[in-house]
Every structure is written in structure tokens, then in C-alpha cells.
C-alpha positions as CSV (number, residue, x, y, z in Angstrom):
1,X,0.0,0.0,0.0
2,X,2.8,2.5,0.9
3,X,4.5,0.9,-2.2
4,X,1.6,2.4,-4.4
5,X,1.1,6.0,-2.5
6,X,4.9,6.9,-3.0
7,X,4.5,5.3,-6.5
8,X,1.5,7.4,-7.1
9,X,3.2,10.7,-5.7
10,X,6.6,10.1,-7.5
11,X,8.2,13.1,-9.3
12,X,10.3,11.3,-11.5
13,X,7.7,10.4,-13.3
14,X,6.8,12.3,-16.0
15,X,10.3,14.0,-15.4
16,X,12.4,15.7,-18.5
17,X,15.9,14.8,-19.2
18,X,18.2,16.1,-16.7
19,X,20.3,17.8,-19.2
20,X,17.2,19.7,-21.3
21,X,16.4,20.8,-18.1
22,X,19.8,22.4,-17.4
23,X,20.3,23.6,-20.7
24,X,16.0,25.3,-20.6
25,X,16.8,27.2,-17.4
26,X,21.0,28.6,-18.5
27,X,19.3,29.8,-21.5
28,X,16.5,31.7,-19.2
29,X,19.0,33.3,-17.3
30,X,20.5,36.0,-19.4
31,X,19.6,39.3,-19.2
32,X,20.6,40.6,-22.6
33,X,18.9,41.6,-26.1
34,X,15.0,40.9,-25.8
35,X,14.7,40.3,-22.4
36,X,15.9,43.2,-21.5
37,X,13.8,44.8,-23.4
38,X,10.6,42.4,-22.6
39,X,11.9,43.2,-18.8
40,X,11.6,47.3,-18.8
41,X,8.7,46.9,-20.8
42,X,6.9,44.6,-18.4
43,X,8.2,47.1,-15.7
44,X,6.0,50.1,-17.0
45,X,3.0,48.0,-17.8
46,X,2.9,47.1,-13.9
47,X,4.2,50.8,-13.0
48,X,0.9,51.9,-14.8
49,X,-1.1,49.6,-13.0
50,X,0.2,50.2,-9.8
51,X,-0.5,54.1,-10.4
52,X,-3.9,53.6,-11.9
53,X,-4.9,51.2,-9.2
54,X,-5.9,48.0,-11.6
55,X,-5.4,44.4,-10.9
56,X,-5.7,43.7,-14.5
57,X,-3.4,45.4,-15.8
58,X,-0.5,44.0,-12.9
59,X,-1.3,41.0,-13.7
60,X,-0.6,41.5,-17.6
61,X,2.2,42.7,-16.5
62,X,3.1,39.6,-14.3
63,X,2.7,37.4,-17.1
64,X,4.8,38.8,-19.6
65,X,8.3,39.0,-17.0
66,X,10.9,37.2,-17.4
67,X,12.4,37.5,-13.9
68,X,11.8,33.8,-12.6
69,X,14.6,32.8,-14.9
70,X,17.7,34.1,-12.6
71,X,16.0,33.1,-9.4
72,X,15.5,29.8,-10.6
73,X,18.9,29.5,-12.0
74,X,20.6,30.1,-8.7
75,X,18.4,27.5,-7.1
76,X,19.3,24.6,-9.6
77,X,23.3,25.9,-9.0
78,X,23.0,25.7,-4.9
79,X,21.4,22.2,-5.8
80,X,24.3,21.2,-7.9
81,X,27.0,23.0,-6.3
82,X,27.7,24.7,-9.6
83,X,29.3,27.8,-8.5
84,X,29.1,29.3,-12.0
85,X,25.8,29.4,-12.4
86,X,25.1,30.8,-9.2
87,X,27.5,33.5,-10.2
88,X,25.7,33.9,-13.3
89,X,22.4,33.9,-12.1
90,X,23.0,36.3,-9.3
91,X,24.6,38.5,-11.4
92,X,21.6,39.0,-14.0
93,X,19.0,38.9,-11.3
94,X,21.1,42.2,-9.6
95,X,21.4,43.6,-13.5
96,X,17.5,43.0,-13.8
97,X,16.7,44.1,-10.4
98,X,18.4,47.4,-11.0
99,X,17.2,48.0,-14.4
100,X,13.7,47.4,-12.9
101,X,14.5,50.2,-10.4
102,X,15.8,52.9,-12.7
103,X,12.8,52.1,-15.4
104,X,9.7,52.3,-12.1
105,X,11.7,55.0,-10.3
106,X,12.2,57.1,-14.1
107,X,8.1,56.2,-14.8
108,X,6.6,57.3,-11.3
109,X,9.0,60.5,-10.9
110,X,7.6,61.5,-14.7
111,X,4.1,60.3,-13.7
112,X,1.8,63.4,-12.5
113,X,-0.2,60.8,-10.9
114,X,1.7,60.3,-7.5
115,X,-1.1,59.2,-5.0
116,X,-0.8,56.3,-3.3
117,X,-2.9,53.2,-4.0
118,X,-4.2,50.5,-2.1
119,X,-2.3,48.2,-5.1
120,X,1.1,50.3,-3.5
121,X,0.5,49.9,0.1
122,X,-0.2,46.1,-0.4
123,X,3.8,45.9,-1.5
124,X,5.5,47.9,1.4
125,X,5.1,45.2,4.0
126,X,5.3,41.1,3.7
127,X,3.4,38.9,5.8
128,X,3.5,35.4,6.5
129,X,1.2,34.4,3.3
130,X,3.9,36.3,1.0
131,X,6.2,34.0,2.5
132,X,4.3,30.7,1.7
133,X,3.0,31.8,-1.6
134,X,6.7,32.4,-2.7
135,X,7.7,28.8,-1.3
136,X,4.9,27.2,-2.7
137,X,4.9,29.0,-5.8
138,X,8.3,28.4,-6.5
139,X,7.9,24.6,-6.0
140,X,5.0,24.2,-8.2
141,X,7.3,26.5,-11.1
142,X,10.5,24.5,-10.9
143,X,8.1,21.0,-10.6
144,X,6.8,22.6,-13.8
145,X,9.9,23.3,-15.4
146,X,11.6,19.7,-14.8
147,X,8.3,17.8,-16.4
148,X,7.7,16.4,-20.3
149,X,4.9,18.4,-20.9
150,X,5.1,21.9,-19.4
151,X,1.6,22.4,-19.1
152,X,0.2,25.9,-17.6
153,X,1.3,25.9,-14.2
154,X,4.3,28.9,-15.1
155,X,1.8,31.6,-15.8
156,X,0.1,31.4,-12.4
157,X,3.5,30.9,-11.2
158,X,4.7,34.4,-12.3
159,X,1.3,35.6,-11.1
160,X,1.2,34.3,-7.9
161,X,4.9,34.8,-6.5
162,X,4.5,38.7,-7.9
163,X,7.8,39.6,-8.6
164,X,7.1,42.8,-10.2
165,X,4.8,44.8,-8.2
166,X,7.4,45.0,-5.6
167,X,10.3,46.3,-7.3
168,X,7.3,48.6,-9.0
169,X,6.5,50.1,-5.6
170,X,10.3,49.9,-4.1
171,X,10.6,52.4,-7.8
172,X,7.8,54.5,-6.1
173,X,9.6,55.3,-3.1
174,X,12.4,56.1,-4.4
175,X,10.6,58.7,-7.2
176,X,8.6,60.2,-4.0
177,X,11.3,60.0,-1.5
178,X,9.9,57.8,1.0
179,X,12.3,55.8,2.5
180,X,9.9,53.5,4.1
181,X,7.7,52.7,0.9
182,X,11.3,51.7,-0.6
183,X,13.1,49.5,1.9
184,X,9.5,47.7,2.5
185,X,8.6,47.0,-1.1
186,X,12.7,45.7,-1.8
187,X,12.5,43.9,1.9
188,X,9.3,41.9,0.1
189,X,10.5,41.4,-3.2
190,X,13.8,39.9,-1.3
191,X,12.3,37.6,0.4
192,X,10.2,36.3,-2.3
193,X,13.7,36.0,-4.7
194,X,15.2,33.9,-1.9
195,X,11.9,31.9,-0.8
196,X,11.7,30.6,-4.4
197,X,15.1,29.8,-4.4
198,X,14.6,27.7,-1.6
199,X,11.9,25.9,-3.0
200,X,14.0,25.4,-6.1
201,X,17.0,24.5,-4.4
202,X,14.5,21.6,-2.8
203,X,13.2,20.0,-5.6
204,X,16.5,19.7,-7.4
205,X,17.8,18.1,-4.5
206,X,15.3,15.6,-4.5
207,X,15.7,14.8,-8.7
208,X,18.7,14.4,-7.3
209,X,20.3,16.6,-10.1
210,X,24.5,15.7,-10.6
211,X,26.9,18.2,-8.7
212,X,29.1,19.5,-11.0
213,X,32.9,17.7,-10.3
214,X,35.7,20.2,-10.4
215,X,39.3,19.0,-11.9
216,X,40.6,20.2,-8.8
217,X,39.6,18.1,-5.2
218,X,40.6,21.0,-3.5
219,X,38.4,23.1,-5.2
220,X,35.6,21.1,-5.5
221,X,35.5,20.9,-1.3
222,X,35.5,24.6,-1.3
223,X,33.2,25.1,-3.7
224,X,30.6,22.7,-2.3
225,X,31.5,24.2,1.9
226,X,30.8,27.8,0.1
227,X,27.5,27.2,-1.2
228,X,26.7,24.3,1.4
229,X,27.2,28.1,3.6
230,X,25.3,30.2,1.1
231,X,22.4,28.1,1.3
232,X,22.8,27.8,5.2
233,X,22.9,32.0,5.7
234,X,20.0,32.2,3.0
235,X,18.0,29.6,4.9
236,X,18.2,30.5,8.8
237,X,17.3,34.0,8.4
238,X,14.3,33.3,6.7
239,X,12.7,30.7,9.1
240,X,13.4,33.5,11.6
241,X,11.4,36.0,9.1
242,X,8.9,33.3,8.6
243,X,8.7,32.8,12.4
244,X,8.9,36.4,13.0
245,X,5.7,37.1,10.9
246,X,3.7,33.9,11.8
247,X,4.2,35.1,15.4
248,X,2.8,38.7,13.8
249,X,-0.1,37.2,12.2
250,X,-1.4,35.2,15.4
251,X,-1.1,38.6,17.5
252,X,-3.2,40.5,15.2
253,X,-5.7,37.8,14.9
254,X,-5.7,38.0,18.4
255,X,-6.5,41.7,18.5
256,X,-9.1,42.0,15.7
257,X,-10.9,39.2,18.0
258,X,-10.4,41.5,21.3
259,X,-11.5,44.7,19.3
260,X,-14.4,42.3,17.6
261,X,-15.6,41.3,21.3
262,X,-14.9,44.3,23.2
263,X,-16.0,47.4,20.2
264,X,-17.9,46.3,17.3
265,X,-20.0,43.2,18.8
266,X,-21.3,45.9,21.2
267,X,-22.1,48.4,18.2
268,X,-19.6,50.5,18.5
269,X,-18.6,52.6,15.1
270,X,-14.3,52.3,14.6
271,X,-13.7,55.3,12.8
272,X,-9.6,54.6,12.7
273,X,-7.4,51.9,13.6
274,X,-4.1,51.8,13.8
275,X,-2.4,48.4,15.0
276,X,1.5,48.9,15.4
277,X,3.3,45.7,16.4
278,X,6.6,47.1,15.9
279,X,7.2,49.4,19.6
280,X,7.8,48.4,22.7
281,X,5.5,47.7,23.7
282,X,3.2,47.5,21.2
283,X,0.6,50.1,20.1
284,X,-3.3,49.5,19.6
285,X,-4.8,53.0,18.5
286,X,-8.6,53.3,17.8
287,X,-10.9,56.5,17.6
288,X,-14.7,55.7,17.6
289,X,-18.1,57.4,16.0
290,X,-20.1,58.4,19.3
291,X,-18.8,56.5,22.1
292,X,-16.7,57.9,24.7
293,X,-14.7,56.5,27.6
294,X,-13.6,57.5,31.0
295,X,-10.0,56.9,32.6
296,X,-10.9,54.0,34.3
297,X,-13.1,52.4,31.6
298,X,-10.0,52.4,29.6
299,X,-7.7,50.8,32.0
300,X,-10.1,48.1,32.0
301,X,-9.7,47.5,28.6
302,X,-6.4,47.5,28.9
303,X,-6.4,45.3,31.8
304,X,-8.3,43.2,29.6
305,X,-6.1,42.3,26.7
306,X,-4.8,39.8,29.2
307,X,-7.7,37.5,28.5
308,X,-7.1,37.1,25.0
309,X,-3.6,36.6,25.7
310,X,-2.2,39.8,24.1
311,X,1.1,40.7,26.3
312,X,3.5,43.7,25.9
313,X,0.5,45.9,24.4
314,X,-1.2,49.1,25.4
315,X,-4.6,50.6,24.0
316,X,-4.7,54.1,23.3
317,X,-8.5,55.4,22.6
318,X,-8.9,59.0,20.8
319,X,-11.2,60.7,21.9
320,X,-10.3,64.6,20.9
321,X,-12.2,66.0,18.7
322,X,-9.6,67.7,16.1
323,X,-7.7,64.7,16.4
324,X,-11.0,62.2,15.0
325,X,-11.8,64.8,12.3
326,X,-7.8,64.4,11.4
327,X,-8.1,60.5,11.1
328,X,-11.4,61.1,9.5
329,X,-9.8,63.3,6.7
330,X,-6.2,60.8,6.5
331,X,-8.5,57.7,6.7
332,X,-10.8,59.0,3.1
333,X,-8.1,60.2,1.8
334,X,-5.9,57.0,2.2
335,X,-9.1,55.1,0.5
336,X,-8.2,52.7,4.6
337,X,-11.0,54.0,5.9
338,X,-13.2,51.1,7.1
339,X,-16.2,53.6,7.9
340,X,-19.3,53.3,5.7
341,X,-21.1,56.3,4.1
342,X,-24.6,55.3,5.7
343,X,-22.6,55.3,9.2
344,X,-21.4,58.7,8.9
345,X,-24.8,60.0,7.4
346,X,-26.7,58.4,10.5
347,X,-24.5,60.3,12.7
348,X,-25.3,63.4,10.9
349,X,-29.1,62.5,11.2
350,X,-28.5,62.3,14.9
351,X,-26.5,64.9,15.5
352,X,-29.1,67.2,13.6
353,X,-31.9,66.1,15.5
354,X,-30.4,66.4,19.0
355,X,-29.5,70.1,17.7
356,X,-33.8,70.6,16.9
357,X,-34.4,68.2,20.0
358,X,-35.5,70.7,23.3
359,X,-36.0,68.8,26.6
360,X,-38.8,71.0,27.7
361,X,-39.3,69.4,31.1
362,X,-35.9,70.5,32.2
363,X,-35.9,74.1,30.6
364,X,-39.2,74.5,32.5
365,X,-37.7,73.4,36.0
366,X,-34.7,76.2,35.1
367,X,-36.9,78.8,34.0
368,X,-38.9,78.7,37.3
369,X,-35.9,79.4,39.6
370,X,-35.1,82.3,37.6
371,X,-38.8,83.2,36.8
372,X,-41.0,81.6,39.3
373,X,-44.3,82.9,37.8
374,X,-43.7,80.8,34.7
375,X,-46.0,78.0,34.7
376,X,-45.5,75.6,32.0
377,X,-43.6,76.2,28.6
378,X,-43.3,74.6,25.2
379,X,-40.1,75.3,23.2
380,X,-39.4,73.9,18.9
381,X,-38.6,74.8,15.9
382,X,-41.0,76.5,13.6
383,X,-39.9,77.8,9.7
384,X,-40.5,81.8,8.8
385,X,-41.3,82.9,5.6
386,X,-38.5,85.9,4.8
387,X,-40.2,86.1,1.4
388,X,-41.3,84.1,-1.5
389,X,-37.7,82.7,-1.9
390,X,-36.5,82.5,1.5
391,X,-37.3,81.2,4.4
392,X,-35.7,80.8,8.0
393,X,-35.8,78.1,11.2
394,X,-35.7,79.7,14.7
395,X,-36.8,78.3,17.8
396,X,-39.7,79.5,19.3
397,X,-40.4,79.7,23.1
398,X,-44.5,79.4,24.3
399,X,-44.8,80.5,27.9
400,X,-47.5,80.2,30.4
401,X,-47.8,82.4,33.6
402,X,-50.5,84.1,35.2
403,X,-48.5,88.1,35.0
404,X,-47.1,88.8,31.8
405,X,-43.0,88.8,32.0
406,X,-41.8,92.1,31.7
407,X,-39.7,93.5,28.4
408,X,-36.9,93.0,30.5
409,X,-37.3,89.9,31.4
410,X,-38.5,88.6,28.4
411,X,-34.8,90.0,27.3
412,X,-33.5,88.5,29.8
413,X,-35.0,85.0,29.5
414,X,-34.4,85.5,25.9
415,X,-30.0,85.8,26.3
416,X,-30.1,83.7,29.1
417,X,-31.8,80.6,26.1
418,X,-29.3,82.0,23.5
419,X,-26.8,80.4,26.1
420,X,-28.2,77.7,27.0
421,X,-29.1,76.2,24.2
422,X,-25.9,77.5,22.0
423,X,-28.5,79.9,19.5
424,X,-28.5,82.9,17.7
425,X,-31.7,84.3,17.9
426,X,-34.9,82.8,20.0
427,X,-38.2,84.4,19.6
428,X,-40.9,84.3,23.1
429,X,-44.3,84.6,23.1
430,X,-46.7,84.2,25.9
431,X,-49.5,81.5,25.6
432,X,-52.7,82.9,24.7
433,X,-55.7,82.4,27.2
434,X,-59.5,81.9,26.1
């Protein structure tokens, strides 16, 4: 039975001559003539999508690169402890990662279009499903590569490992001068080169590809301890990235559940969040529609972030006013802002009718200690006609008393409303009697 499961899962079978294969991937490596030009010219179609903000067009773009070739030629020469192909290969990926620079960097510094996309921000930061997708990707490409029949895995190889867009947006940074945008996007598209070298180096191992015998003993022991090391100091610091941003991913699942259970389960509008996991300790900054909290409401919370196992991590709630409208305005203008338009309008609604809403009850128990011989009142809004193409909304106070309030007093009850209820003008009329 195990016999016929290894049997069935076998890669040798259906596998291309060794030496086809070798010869397929040295001839991909190059960066000279066409692919050159195929390269730059792949390297604005994806600068143009990244600007415009369209999939579509990145993906085009994706399809018609040619830098898999290098990556995978420095795989197959770790595998075979052919230094000259590493050489080789690493020398036209650095050739075709430069050119890629100049040509996105020369595009987006031309470009009058210098916003930045949501296409953009996806490329400044990896995460731990960048990492798998390159590892995974690059397995199925060079499983692809080493078969008889080629079949269509190597287009959604080039898609899915996105080379380009990365190099695109590290060319974006650069153009704008953000240093950040830069060292993020070439920190991403570094780790997928070396993740699908990996994967490469893998397979070939398993083929069990020839290592390539030097004349020289000597230097074929040097040769093999130098890239045996090469793969070693590629490998180690990428479990620790992988590590790294697994341990990432599980701490922000673990917040979106605590802000998910604590906030929006209980109906409470987020209008900005901001999770930073990279302070000591770390930062968990929200600002919210209507709801406010006291000092000791928000130590709570913070006390609580030790149920859901969330150490090392303070939450800072915004409450001022000029700083929400602020996060309002950067959130829109970002296109981050996870705030819906019928949210925003609601709060408008409310806000509008609080403003026309008058508790007359408690104006009434007010008015008396000031004017005791004010018996009941009724205060609203009424509309004046200014003329045929105007009109005007004031509020309008109804008293009842038995004596008729003075003019002064009427004035004064009049400025002392103007106060109280924040208006400009308030009319006051006393309640006729049958």
C-alpha cells in the first residue's frame, strides 16, 4: 500500500531529461537583447497599473516578465553545487533588479499621478502568506519546469509569487522620497527571490540533479562548503522572518478578535485603527463614531487584553475632537478608511436632531428658579417665511404664567436661552388664554 502511494506521488515520473532541463533554465538566465527589453517593458506595464490602481493590468504585467529565470537558476546551481551558475544567475538577477528600479523609479518621478494606491500599500510590508505563496509557488514552477509536458502551471507561477509589483513600488519610493515605501517593497521582493530559491534548491535536491565535479579536489571541497554556507545563511534568516511574521499574524488575529468582542460586537462605530506591532510595547490605537470613555473604563480594557492573551500591548482610545476629524480626513483620503457612508450619514441625522431636539421638562424646571411665575412652557422649531424665496428656522419659546413677563425679562430670558441652548436668535411669546 505505501508501495503504491509513494509510486503514485513520484516526481520522476513524467520528469524531462536532466540535461534539457539544465540547458532550458542557462538559456533563461540571461539578461541581454530581448529580455531586457521584454523586462523594462513589463516594468512600466505594472508601473501603470500600480499608479492607476488596476489588478488587470499588474497582472498582464506579471505574465509577460521574465524574472523567474535568474531566481531559478541560482536554485538549480545551490542544488548542484555549480558555482558558476550561481554567479551567473545572481549576477543577471542584480542587472535585472536594478534595471527594474531605474525604469519604475524614471516612470513614477515623470508620472503626475503620485497618489498612493491601495495596489502600492499592499507591497511595502510582507506577511507570513507572502512567504508561503513564494515557497509554494516556486515549487510548483520549478516541478513545472523539470516535467515532459510543461503544461500551464508557469503563468500562475509568475502571477502568484508577484515579482514585479514590488520592485514597482520599491521604484515608487524612491521617485517620491519615501524611504519607508522603498526599503519595505525591496524587503518583500527579497524575500520572495530567496523563498523561491529555496523551493528550487529543494526539488533539485530531490531529482537528485549531478553536482558538478571540479578538476581540482581541493576546489571542489570549497566550492561545495561555500554554497553548502550560502544556502545555510539564506535559509536561517528566513525561518526567523517566517517565524517572525507567523508570530505577527497570530497577535493581530488575536486583537481583531479583542476589538471584535470588546467594540464592534457591542455596536460601536471604529472610525480609525491603527495596530503597530513594531514598539515596545506595542501600540493599539482606535478612535470611535459616538462613544466615549472614562480613565478608568479604559484601563479596564487594557487590563483586559490579558484574557485574549495579548502581552507587551497598550490601547490608546482618541477621543479629541480635532484629532478624529484628522483620522477622518487621512482615513478618506488614504481610501483605509473602514467607515461606511450610511454610518457617517446616521451620525449626521442624529446629530441634527439632537441640535432641533429641546428637553422642555428640564428648561421648564430652570426657568422657574429664575422666573418663578412661569408655569408651563413649550419650546421647537418653527420655519419663517423671509419672502417668496427664503425662508428661515428659529426656535420659538411658548410661555405660560398668570402676569405677563416684563420686556426686560423677556430679554433676559431670551439671552439667558441664547446660552443655554448654543442659538443665535430665540423668539418668546406668551400662551394665549381663552
Amino acid at each position: 500500500m505505501l508501495h503504491k502511494i509513494l509510486k503514485f506521488t513520484d516526481l520522476h515520473s513524467g520528469e524531462e531529461d536532466k540535461k534539457k532541463v539544465l540547458e532550458n533554465v542557462k538559456s533563461n538566465i540571461s539578461f541581454r537583447g530581448s529580455n531586457l527589453w521584454i523586462l523594462a517593458c513589463a516594468i512600466v506595464v505594472a508601473s501603470i497599473g500600480l499608479n492607476v490602481n488596476s489588478t488587470a493590468v499588474i497582472i498582464g504585467a506579471m505574465l509577460i516578465s521574465p524574472l523567474m529565470g535568474p531566481i531559478i537558476g541560482a536554485g538549480f546551481g545551490l542544488g548542484m553545487y555549480d558555482s558558476e551558475l550561481v554567479k551567473k544567475a545572481l549576477k543577471n538577477l542584480l542587472i535585472a533588479t536594478i534595471v527594474s528600479l531605474v525604469v519604475s523609479t524614471t516612470y513614477f518621478y515623470l508620472s503626475p499621478f503620485k497618489e498612493t494606491q491601495s495596489e502600492l500599500l499592499a507591497r511595502t510590508s510582507p506577511n507570513i502568506y507572502d512567504l508561503l505563496i513564494a515557497f509554494f509557488g516556486g515549487l510548483v514552477g520549478v516541478i513545472a519546469i523539470t516535467r515532459v509536458e510543461k503544461g500551464n502551471p508557469i503563468p500562475g507561477v509568475a502571477i502568484a509569487t508577484a515579482l514585479m509589483p514590488p520592485l514597482c513600488t520599491a521604484g515608487y519610493g524612491l521617485a517620491i522620497g519615501n524611504l519607508k515605501f522603498f526599503l519595505g517593497a525591496l524587503f518583500l521582493y527579497t524575500i520572495n527571490c530567496v523563498f523561491i530559491c529555496i523551493s528550487t534548491f529543494l526539488i533539485v535536491k530531490y531529482l537528485k540533479y549531478p553536482a558538478v565535479k571540479q578538476v581540482d579536489v581541493k576546489r571542489q571541497k570549497q566550492i561545495k562548503y561555500g554554497i553548502s554556507a550560502l544556502t545555510l545563511a539564506l535559509m536561517l534568516p528566513s525561518i526567523f522572518f517566517a517565524y517572525t511574521l507567523f508570530d505577527e499574524k497570530k497577535t493581530s488575529q488575536k486583537i481583531n478578535l479583542f476589538i471584535e468582542n470588546e467594540f464592534t460586537n457591542k455596536g460601536y462605530t471604529i472610525l480609525y485603527k491603527n495596530i503597530n506591532l513594531n514598539t515596545s510595547p506595542k501600540k493599539i490605537e482606535l478612535a470611535f463614531l459616538r462613544q466615549k470613555f472614562n480613565t478608568n473604563e479604559i484601563k479596564s480594557l487594557n487590563k483586559s487584553l490579558n484574557n485574549y492573551q495579548i502581552e507587551n500591548t497598550e490601547l490608546h482610545i482618541k477621543q479629541d475632537t480635532i484629532d478624529i476629524k484628522k483620522y477622518i480626513i487621512d482615513q478618506i483620503q488614504s481610501g483605509k478608511t473602514n467607515l461606511d457612508t450610511k454610518d457617517i450619514t446616521i451620525n449626521q441625522l442624529k446629530n441634527e436632531i439632537a441640535s432641533n431636539t429641546y428637553n422642555n421638562k428640564e428648561l421648564l424646571e430652570e426657568i422657574k428658579i429664575i422666573f418663578p411665575q412661569v408655569e408651563n412652557i413649550s419650546i421647537s422649531n418653527h420655519s419663517f417665511i423671509k419672502n417668496k424665496d427664503s425662508a428661515y428656522v428659529r426656535p420659538v419659546l411658548i410661555y405660560d404664567s398668570k402676569t405677563n413677563l416684563t420686556d426686560e425679562s423677556k430679554q433676559k430670558l431670551k439671552l439667558w436661552l441664547q446660552k443655554r441652548l448654543s442659538k443665535d436668535k430665540i423668539e418668546i411669546y406668551k400662551q394665549e388664554t381663552n
